[in-house]
Every structure is written in C-alpha cells, then in structure tokens.
C-alpha positions in Angstrom: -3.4 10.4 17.5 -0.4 11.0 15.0 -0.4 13.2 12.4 -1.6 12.5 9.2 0.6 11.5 5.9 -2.5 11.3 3.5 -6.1 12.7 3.9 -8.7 12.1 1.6 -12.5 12.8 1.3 -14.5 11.6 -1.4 -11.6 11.6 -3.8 -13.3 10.9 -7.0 -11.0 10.1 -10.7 -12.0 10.1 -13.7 -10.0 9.7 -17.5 -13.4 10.4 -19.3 -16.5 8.7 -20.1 -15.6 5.7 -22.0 -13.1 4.9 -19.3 -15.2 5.5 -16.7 -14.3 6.4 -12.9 -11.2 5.0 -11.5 -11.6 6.4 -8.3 -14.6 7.1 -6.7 -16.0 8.6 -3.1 -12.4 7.4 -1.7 -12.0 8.4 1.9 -9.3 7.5 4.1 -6.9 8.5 6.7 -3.2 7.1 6.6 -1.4 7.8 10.0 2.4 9.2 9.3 5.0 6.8 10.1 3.3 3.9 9.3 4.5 1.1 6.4 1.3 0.7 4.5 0.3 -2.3 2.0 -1.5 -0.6 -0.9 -2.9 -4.0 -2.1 -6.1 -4.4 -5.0 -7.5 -6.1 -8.2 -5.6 -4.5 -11.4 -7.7 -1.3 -12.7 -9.0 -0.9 -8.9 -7.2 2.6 -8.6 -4.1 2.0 -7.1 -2.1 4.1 -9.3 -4.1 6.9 -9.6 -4.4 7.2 -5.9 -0.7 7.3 -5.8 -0.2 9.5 -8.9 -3.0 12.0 -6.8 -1.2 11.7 -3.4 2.3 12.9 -5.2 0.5 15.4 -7.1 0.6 14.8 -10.8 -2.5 13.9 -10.9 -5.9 16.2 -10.0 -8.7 14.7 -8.7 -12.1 15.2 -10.5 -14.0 15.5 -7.6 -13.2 15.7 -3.6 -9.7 16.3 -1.9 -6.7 15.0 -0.4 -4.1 16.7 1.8 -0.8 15.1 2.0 1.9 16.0 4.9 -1.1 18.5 6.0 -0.6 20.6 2.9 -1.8 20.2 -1.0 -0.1 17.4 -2.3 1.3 19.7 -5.0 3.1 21.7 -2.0 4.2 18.4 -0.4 6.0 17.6 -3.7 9.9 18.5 -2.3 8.8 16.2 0.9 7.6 13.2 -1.5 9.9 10.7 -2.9 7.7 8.6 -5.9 8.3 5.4 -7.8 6.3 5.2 -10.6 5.6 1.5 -12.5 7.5 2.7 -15.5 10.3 4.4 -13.4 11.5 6.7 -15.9 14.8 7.7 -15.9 17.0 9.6 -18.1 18.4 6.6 -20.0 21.7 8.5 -21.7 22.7 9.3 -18.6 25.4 6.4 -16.2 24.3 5.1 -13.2 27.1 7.5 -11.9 25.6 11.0 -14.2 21.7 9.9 -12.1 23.1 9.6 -8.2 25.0 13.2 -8.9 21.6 14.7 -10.4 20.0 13.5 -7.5 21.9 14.5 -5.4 22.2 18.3 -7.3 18.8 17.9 -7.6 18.0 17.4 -3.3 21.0 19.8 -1.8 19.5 19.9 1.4 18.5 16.4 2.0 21.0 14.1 -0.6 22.1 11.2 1.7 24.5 10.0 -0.8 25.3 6.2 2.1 21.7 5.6 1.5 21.9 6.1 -2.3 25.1 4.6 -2.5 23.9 1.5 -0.6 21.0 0.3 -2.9 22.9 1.6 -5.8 26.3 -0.6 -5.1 25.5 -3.1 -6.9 24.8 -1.8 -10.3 28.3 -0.8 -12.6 28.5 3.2 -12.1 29.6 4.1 -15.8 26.8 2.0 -17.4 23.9 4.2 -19.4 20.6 3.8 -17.8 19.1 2.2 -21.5 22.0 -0.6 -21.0 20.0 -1.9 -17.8 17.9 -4.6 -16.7 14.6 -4.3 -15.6 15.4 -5.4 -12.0 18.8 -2.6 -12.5 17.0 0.1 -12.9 14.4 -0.2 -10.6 17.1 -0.5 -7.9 18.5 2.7 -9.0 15.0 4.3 -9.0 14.7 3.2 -5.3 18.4 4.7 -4.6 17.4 7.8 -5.7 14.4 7.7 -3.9 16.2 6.8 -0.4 18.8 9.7 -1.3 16.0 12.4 -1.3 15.6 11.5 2.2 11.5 12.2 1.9 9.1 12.4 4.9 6.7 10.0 2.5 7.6 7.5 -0.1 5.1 6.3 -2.8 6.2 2.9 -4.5 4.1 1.7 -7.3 5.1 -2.1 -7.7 8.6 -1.3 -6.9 9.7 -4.8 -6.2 7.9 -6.7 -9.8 11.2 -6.8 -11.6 13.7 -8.5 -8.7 14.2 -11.6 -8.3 13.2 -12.7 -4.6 16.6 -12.6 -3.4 17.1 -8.6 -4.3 13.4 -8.3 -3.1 14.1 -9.0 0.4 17.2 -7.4 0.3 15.9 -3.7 -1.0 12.4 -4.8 1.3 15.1 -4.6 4.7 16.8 -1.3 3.5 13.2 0.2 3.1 12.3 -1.4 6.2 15.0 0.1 8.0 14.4 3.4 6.7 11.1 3.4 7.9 12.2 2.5 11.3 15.4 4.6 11.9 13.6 7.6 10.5 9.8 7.6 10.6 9.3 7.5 7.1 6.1 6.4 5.7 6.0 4.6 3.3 3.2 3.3 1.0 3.5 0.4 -1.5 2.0 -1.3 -3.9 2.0 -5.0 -4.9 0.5 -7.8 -5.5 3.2 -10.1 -3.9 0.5 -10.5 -0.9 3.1 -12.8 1.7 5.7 -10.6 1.4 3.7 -7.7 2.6 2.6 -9.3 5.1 5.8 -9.8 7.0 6.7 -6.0 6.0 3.8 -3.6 6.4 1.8 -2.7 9.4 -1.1 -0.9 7.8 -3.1 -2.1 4.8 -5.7 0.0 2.5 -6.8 -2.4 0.5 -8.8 -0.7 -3.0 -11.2 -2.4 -5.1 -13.7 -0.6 -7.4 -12.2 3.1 -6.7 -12.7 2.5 -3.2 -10.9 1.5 0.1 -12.8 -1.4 1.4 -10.2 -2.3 4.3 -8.4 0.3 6.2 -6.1 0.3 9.0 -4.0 -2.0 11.5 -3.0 -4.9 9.7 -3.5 -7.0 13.2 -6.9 -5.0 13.4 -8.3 -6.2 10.5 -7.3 -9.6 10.9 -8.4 -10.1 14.4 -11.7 -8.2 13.3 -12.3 -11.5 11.3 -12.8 -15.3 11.6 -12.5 -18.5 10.0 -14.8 -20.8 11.1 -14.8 -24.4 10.2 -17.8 -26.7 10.9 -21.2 -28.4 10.4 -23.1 -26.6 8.4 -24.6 -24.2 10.7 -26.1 -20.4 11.5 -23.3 -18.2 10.6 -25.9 -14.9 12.1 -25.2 -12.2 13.4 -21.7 -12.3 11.9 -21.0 -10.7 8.3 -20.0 -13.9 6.2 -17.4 -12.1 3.9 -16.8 -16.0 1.8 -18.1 -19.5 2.7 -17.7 -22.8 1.1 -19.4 -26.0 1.4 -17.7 -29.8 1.3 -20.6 -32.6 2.5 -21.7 -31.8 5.7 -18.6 -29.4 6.5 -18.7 -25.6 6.2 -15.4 -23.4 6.1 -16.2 -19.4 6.1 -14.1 -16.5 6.7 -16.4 -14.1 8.5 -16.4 -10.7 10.3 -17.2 -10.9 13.7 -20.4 -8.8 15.1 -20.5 -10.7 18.7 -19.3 -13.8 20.6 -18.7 -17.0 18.0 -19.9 -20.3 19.5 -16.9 -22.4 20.0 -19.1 -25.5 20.6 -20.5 -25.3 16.9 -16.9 -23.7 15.4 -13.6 -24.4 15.3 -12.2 -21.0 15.3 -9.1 -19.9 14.0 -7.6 -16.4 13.1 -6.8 -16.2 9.1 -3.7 -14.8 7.6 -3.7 -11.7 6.0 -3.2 -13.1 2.7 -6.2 -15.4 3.3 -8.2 -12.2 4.2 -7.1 -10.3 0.8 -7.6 -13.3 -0.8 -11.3 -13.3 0.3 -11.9 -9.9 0.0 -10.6 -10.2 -3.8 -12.8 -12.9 -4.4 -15.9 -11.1 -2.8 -16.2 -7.4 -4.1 -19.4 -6.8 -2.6 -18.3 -7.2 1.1 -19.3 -4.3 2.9 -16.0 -1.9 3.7 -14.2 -1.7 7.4 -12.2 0.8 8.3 -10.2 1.0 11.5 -10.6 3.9 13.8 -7.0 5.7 13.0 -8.2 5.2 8.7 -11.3 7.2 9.4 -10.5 9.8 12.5 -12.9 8.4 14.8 -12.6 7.7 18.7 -9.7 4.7 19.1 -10.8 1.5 19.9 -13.7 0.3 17.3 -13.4 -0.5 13.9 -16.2 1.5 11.9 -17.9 -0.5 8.6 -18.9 2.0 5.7 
C-alpha cells in the first residue's frame, strides 16, 4: 500500500462554544499521489481540515500526520491555497514570482510558474487584479514551489469555465508527471468528477465517504421500479412517483434484476444524495482507513 499524504485520528476542531465543533472524531487515510475531491455542505469543515493538514491550524483534540511527519514539519513540502488567497497586494505580478522563487531556492520551477502566470500583465500591483487574476497567480506560485502535497481551498470559484479547465489540465498534469497529490476543494461537483480519483466527502465534521471514486460509486445503486423491498441494501435516498420507486442505495448483497432496473449513478448523483441525506451511515474504502484491500468498511 502507498504511503500516506494525510493521516488523521479523531481529529476534533473547535472555535469555542458558541461556535461549536467544526470538526469532530475525523479519521481518515489519504494515499499520496492521489488527486482527491474534498467535496461538503458549507460549514461541514472543509477548511479547517485543510488549514490543520497545512499546519496553521491545531487541532483541539486527536492528530494528524501529514507526509509522515507533523504537519507543522511538512510545512516547506506543502504548497496551500487559501479561499482568500492573500497576497502582498503592493507588490507586481513580476515583484510575487521573484519572492517566490527567493522564497523556494531549492525547488522554484520558474516554467511552471511562468506557465499559469503568462497570462496576467507582469508590472501590474497585485490590488489592481481581478478576482479570477489573482487566484491564477496564487496557483503559479503554488506550482513554482514544486510541493510533494498541494492544498487548494475553492481554487477555481473566481474563473470563468474556460480558465477553469485550462488551470484544472496544468494541475492535472502536475499530478501526473510528478506524483503530486493534490487535494481540492469545490463545490463545482461535474468538474471533479472528470479530474479527481479519490473523494473524502465531509459533512458534520466528519468524512462520510472515503476512497476510490469508482469504489464508492460501484459500492452503490440506483434502482428504478415497482414499489418494492429495498432489504438487505442500505437505502441512502428513495423517491416515490405512482406505483414507480427510484432509490439510490448501497449494496449489501445480490440486487434482483427481475424487480429492478439497475443502473450505476454518477458521482455527482451520489454527492448529490449524500448532501441531501446527512444521516447515511459513513463508508470508507479500504486504502481511507488502513484495512486489508479489497472491502469497503462502513463506520
């Protein structure tokens, strides 16, 4: 089994009592070299995980490791987006790339940088770009560090959906050229889909879906019918219309194909019903929780 990018164990957050936990018990296991979907409800802990995993955040309770070390060790490996993506906004576009690079001697690739960043005019000031502008030269400079993990909070909400799929096939290149894992979040569900081959998907402080994106879809079914005995499978969301039944369910055994017509959902249709029922039980593939390959584990 491959090493591990992130590790955590009953990672528990909390910003005091009137906000209340936004993590709690989180444990996972995110194989390196993977492209990981971090997908969830807003407030479901996203951010915090992330902030955690790059180390400026501490956890109230339980523990992560990140690139087998504290994440606060890590740091120099990590390359992190934030939502806000602050940047220094007297400096150019030209004055950022050259602290980056000064800032990562040993690792600046300045093509990479230079590649995302071509776009933008090198002698404007940071406060004299767009939203979408600036979060292109965030991702520049992250690219330029050349990290072993990159964190991306919502890195793609302010591009339009042409510069989306344009940074979306540089990061997917960089994953592929140089094992880097990467973990993003967004809540653009059907362009993850296409990108990312591992999901953890977080709602209440929690991972409720972990693992191979085709593992966790082919752990599921829809099933479309007369109204019928669903048992033994978990029914994560059903709807009625007449005398016909559609539900998405997990699969615990054999489904009868004489009663069902089966088909295999999307993963968007399998967020979708996971958003829309928080009280489905959690299932975690074997690589998101250690165990022996081969069976998905429900916690």
């Amino acid at each position: 089994m491959a090493g591990a990018a992130i590790e955590a164990q009953g990672l528990g957050m909390t910003y005091g009592r009137k906000r209340g936990w936004a993590l709690r018990d989180c444990s996972f296991r995110l194989p390196a070299g993977r492209v990981c979907a971090l997908v969830g409800p807003n407030g479901a802990g996203k951010s915090t995980l992330l902030g955690i995993a790059a180390g400026l955040l501490r956890p109230t309770e339980g523990h992560v490791r990140v690139l087998g070390t504290d994440p606060g060790e890590a740091r120099p490996r990590i390359a992190y987006v934030s939502q806000d993506k602050p940047l220094y906004p007297q400096l150019t576009v030209a004055d950022t790339l050259w602290v980056g690079a000064e800032l990562n001697p040993a690792t600046w690739d300045r093509e990479a940088a230079d590649r995302v960043a071509e776009p933008l005019p090198q002698d404007a000031k940071v406060r004299a770009l767009s939203g979408g502008q600036r979060t292109r030269l965030a991702l520049a400079l992250a690219l330029g560090k050349r990290s072993e993990l990159m964190l991306l909070d919502e890195p793609m909400a302010d591009l339009d959906p042409l510069g989306r799929h344009q940074l979306m096939g540089v990061l997917m290149a960089e994953a592929a050229e140089h094992g880097t894992t990467i973990v993003m979040s967004s809540h653009i569900l059907t362009e993850l889909e296409g990108a990312c081959d591992y999901l953890l998907f977080v709602d209440g402080g929690r991972v409720k879906l972990g693992g191979e994106c085709e593992e966790l879809v082919s752990a599921h079914a829809l099933l479309t019918g007369r109204t019928g005995d669903l048992s033994p499978h978990t029914v994560i969301e059903s709807r009625a219309t007449g005398r016909q039944l559609t539900a998405l369910v997990r699969k615990e055994g054999p489904v009868d194909a004489g009663v069902w017509e089966i088909t295999e959902p999307s993963l968007e249709e399998l967020l979708l019903a996971h958003l829309r029922s928080p009280d489905a039980p959690p299932l975690l593939t074997s690589s998101a929780t250690d165990e022996p390959a081969g069976r998905a584990v429900s916690v």
